[in-house]
C-alpha positions in Angstrom: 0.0 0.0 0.0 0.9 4.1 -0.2 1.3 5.7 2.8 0.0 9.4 3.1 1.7 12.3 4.2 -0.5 11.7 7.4 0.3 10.4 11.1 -2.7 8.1 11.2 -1.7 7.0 7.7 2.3 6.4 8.8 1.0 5.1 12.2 -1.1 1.9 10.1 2.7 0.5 8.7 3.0 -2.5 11.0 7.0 -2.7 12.7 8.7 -5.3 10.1 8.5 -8.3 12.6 12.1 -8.8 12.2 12.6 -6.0 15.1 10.3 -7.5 17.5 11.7 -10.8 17.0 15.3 -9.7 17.5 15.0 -8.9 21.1 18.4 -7.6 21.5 20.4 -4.6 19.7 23.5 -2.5 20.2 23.6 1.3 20.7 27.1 2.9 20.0 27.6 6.3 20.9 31.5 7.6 19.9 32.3 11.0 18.0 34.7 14.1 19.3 32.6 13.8 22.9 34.6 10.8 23.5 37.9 12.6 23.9 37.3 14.4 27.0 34.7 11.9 28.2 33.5 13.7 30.9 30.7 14.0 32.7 29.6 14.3 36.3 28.1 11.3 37.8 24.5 11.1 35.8 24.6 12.9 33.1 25.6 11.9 29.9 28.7 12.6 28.4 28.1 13.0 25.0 26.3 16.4 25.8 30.2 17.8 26.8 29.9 20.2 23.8 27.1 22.0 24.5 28.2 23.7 27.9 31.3 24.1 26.0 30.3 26.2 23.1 27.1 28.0 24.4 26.4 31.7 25.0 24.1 32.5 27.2 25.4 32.4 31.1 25.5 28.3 32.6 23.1 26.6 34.8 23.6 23.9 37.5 25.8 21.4 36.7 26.6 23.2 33.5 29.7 24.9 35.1 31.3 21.9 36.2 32.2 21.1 32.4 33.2 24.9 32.1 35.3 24.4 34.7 36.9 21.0 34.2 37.2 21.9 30.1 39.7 25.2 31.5 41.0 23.2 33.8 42.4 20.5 31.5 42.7 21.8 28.1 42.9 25.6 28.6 40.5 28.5 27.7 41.2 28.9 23.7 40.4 25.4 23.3 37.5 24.7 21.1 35.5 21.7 20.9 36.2 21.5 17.5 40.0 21.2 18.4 39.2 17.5 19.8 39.0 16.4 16.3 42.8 16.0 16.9 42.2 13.2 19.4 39.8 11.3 17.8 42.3 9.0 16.0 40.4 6.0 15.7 44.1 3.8 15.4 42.6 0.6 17.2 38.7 0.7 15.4 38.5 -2.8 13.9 34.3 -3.0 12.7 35.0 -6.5 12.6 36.0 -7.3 16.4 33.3 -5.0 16.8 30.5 -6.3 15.0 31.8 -10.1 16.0 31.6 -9.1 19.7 28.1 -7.9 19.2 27.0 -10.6 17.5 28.7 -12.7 20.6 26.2 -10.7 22.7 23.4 -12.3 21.1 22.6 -9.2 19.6 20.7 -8.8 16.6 21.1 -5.6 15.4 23.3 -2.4 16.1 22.8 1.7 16.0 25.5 3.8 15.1 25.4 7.3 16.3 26.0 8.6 13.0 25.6 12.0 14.2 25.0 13.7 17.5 23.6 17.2 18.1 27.4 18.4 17.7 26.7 17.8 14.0 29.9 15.7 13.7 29.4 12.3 11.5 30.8 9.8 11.2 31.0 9.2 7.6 31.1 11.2 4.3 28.5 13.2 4.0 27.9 16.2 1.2 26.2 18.4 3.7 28.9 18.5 6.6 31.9 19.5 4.9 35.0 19.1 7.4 33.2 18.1 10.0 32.7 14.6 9.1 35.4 11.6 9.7 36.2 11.6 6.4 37.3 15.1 6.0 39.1 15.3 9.4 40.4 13.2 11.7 41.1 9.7 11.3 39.8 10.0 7.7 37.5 6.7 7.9 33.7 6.1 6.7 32.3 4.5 9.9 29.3 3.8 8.3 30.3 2.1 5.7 33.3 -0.4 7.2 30.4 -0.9 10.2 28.2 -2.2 7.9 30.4 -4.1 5.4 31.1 -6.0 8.7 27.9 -6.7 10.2 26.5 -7.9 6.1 29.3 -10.5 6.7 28.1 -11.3 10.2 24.5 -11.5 9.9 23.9 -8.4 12.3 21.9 -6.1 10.9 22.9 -2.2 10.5 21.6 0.8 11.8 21.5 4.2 12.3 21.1 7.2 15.0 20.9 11.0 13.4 20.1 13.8 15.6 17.4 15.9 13.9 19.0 19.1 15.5 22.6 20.6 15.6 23.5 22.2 18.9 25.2 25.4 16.7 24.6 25.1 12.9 23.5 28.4 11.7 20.8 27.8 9.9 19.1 25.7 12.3 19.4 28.8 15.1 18.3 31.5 12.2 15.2 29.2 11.5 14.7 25.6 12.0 12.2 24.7 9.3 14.7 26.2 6.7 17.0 24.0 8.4 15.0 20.7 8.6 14.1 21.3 4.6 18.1 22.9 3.6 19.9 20.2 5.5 18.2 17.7 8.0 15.9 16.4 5.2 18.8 16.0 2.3 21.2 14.1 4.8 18.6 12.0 6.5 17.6 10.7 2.8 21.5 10.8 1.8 22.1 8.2 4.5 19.4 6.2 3.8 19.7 6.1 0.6 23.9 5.1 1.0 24.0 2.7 3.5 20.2 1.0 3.6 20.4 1.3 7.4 17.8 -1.5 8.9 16.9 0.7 12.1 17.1 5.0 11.9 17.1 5.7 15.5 16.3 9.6 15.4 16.8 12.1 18.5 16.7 15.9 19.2 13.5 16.5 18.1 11.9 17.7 21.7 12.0 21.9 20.8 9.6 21.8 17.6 6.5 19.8 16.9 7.0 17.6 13.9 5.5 19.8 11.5 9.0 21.8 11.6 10.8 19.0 11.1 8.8 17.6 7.6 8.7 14.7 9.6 5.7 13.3 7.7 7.0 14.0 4.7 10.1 12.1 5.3 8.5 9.1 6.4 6.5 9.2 3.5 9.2 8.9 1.2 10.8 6.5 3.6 7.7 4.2 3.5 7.0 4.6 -0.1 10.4 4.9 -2.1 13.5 5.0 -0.3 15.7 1.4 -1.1 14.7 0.2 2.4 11.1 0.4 2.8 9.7 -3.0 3.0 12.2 -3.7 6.4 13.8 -0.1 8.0 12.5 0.2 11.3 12.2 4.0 12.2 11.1 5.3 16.0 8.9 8.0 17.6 11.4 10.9 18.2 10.0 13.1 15.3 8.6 15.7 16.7 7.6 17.2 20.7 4.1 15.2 20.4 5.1 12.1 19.0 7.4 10.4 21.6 5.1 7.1 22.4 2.0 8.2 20.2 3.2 8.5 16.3 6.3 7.3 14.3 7.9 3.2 14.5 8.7 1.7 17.2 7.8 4.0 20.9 11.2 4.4 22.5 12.1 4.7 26.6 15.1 5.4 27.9 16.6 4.4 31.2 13.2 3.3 31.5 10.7 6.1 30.6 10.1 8.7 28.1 10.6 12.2 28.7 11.4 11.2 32.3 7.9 10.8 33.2 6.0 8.8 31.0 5.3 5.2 29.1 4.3 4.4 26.0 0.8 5.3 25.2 -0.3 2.3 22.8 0.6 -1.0 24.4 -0.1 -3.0 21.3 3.4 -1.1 19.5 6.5 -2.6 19.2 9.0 -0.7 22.4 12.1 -0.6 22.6 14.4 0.6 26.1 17.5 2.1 25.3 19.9 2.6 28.0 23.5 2.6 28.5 25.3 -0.3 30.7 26.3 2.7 33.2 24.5 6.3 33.5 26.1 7.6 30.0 25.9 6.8 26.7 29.0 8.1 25.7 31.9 6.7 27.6 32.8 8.6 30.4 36.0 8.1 31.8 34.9 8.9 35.4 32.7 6.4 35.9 34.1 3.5 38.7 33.0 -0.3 38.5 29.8 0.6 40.5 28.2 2.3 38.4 27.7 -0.5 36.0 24.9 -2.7 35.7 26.3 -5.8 37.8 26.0 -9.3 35.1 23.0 -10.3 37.1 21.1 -6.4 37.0 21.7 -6.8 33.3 20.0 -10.1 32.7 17.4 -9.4 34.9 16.2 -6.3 33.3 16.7 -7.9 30.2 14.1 -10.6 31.2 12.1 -8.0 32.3 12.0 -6.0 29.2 11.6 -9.5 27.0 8.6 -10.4 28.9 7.0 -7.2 28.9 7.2 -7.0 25.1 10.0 -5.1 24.8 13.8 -4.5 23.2 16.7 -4.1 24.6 19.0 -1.3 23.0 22.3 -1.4 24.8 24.3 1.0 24.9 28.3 0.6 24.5 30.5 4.0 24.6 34.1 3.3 22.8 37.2 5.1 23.8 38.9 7.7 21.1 40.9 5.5 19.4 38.3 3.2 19.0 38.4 0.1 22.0 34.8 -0.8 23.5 35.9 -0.3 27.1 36.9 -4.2 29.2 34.3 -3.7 31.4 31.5 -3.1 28.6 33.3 -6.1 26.7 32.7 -8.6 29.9 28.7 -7.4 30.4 28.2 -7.7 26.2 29.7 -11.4 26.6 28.0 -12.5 30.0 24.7 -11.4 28.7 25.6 -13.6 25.2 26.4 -16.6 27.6 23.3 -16.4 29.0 21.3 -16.3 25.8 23.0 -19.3 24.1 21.4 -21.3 26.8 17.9 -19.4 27.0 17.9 -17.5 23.7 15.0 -20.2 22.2 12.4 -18.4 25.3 13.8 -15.3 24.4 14.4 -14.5 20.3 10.8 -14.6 18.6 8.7 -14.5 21.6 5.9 -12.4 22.5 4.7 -11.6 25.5 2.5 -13.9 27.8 1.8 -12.0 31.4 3.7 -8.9 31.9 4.3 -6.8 34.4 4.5 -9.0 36.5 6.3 -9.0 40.2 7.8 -11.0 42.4 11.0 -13.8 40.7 9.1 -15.0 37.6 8.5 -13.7 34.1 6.8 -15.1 31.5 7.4 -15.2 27.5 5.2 -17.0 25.0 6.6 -18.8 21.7 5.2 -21.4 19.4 2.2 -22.8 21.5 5.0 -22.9 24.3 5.3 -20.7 27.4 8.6 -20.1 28.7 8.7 -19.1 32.7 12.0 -17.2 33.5 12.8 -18.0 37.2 15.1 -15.1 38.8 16.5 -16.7 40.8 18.4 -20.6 41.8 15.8 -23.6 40.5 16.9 -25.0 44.4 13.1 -24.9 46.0 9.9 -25.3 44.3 8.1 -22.6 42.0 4.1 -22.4 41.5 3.5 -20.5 38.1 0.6 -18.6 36.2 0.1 -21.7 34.0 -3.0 -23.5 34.1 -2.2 -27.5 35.2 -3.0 -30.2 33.4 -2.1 -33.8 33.2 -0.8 -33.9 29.6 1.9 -30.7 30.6 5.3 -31.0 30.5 7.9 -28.7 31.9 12.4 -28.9 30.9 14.9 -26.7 32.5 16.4 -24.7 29.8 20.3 -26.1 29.4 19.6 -29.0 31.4 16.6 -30.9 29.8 17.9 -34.3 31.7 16.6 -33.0 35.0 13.5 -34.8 36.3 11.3 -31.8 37.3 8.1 -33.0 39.1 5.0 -31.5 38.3 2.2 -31.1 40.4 -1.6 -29.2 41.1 -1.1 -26.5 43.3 -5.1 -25.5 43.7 -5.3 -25.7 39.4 -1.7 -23.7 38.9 1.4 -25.8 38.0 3.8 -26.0 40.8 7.2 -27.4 40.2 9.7 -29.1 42.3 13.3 -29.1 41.5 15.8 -32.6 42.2 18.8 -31.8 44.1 21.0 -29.8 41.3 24.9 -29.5 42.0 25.4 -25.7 41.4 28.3 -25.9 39.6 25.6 -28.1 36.7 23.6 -25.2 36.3 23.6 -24.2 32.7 24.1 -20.4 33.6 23.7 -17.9 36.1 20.9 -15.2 37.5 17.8 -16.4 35.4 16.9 -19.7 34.4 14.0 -20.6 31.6 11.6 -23.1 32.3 10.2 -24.8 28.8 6.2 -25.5 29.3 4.5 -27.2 26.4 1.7 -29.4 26.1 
């Protein structure tokens, strides 16, 4: 069908079911930020620039970067100057893309440019300020997705709608979203046939300014990825969980303050494995997800219906930091043992508390206990005397099944801990 240059029409294009099967992507944010990679404890470190280059007198924590930026690199230096440190020596896209796809993850999003208008391939509208032009001299994009196409990860995109400082966008934004923002977001599309196009910024105009309709129209109609891109809902101040893709949270809600307003779309949580997307230096050990935080909101997310868009911030000269490395892999683990309950499932009873979650998949139901199968576990699933009920990774353990008052209770034979089949959540195959 034609889509219209309408939000209920763009609203009735179903999320390719590709995206809702896959569960499990990886965000990356790295540009010129990731030089000084500073932030105080909660924010997030890829806003470094803006403090750094604005006018108008700072607020709150606002100073700090002021402060730390003349402490360490003087007052004549410009953000712009930390194109010199973005090097990029030790990028490989393949470790890259191979350690994602060791993750269990699906898909990936580039931050092919932030609101500091930097990207991270050649582009015609960002002359010299794109990592072709300056700096290591490298397409990103296109070594990133040369290696996931060999992988079987699929490629994706993030592109601020805004730029902190171009000129045209602060002498009139709508000139700017037709000039520049519309061009480039076609450009890319049309270049690297991106799977996902995660877009941001858009929170100051409604989406009117932005053409957002427009775009999508084309996008849905004509661009060389129609039948399969994924787009999301950041494409205008109204549309965040009502209009656009997929209905994105981060660190859990949107705006801060609110869910998703459909509950029948596709969501998707993004959220870095500490408090910043882009690395920030600064951050200690603790202020990681622990493995077992990780998998357990994972679960969560699954069962509720929702992806996972984790969130990896690489070092200037391109190294996904250890600790980042150990939670991609530990999660992976996990899934190579439970990744049947998890990859193409749909959600059974969500939002659910208490140490069981539930995902649904081909007639079967999959119950994800949160913690040790050691005692016995009654679940929301109806008993009956044909059930039958496997511990994911360990299928020749004799669970015994039992009527708890019409609910299936199980109860667990003695299991020597160092047997389990992995660690912090274990799946429980029901079928019947």
């Amino acid at each position: 069908m034609k889509y219209e240059n309408n939000w209920e029409s763009l609203n009735s294009r179903p999320v390719p079911s590709w995206f809702e099967d896959a569960k499990l992507g990886i965000f990356i944010h790295w540009g010129l930020y990731s030089v000084p990679a500073y932030a105080p404890f909660g924010d997030y470190a890829e806003w470094y620039g803006w403090p750094i280059g604005m006018n108008e007198e700072p607020q709150g924590r606002q100073q700090m970067y002021i402060d730390f930026h003349k402490a360490r690199y003087g007052e004549n230096f410009k953000y712009s100057d930390f194109v010199s440190g973005f090097t990029a020596e030790n990028f490989d896209a393949n470790e890259w893309v191979e350690l994602f796809r060791k993750s269990g993850a699906k898909y990936m999003n580039l931050v092919s440019k932030h609101h500091d208008g930097f990207c991270l391939y050649k582009t015609d509208h960002a002359w010299n300020w794109n990592s072709v032009d300056v700096g290591p001299h490298r397409d990103f994009c296109a070594e990133l997705k040369a290696a996931c196409d060999e992988k079987g990860v699929r490629f994706g995109v993030y592109h601020s709608v805004y730029e902190w400082f171009h000129p045209t966008y602060l002498e009139d934004p709508e000139k700017y979203a037709l000039e520049h923002l519309i061009p480039m977001l076609k450009e890319i599309v049309t270049k690297y046939e991106p799977a996902t196009l995660f877009t941001d910024g858009e929170w100051s105009h409604p989406s009117s300014v932005w053409h957002s309709t427009e775009f999508l129209q084309w996008l849905y109609n004509e661009s060389p990825v129609k039948d399969y891109i994924v787009p999301n809902d950041r494409w205008g101040n109204e549309t965040r969980g009502r209009f656009g893709g997929n209905f994105t949270t981060e660190y859990g809600t949107i705006d801060g303050t609110r869910k998703p307003e459909n509950p029948d779309r596709v969501t998707e949580e993004c959220r870095g494995i500490g408090s910043s997307f882009g690395w920030n230096r600064f951050e200690r050990p603790e202020h990681y997800l622990s493995e077992k935080a990780l998998i357990h909101m994972f679960v969560d997310l699954v069962s509720n219906g929702s992806n996972l868009l984790l969130n990896v911030g690489p070092t200037p000269d391109g190294r996904i930091p250890v600790i980042m490395q150990e939670r991609l892999l530990q999660l992976g683990q996990w899934l190579e043992v439970n990744g049947e309950g998890i990859y193409g499932s749909r959600k059974y009873l969500p939002g659910l508390t208490g140490d069981v979650r539930y995902t649904s998949k081909d007639g079967k139901i999959y119950a994800w206990l949160l913690r040790s199968p050691f005692r016995p576990v009654t679940l929301d699933v109806d008993y009956s005397e044909n059930i039958r009920a496997e511990l994911l990774g360990l299928e020749s353990a004799a669970l015994t099944l039992e009527n708890d008052n019409g609910k299936l209770r199980i109860v667990f034979p003695p299991i020597d801990p160092d047997e389990l089949p992995c660690r912090n959540a274990f799946g429980i195959r029901i079928s019947f």
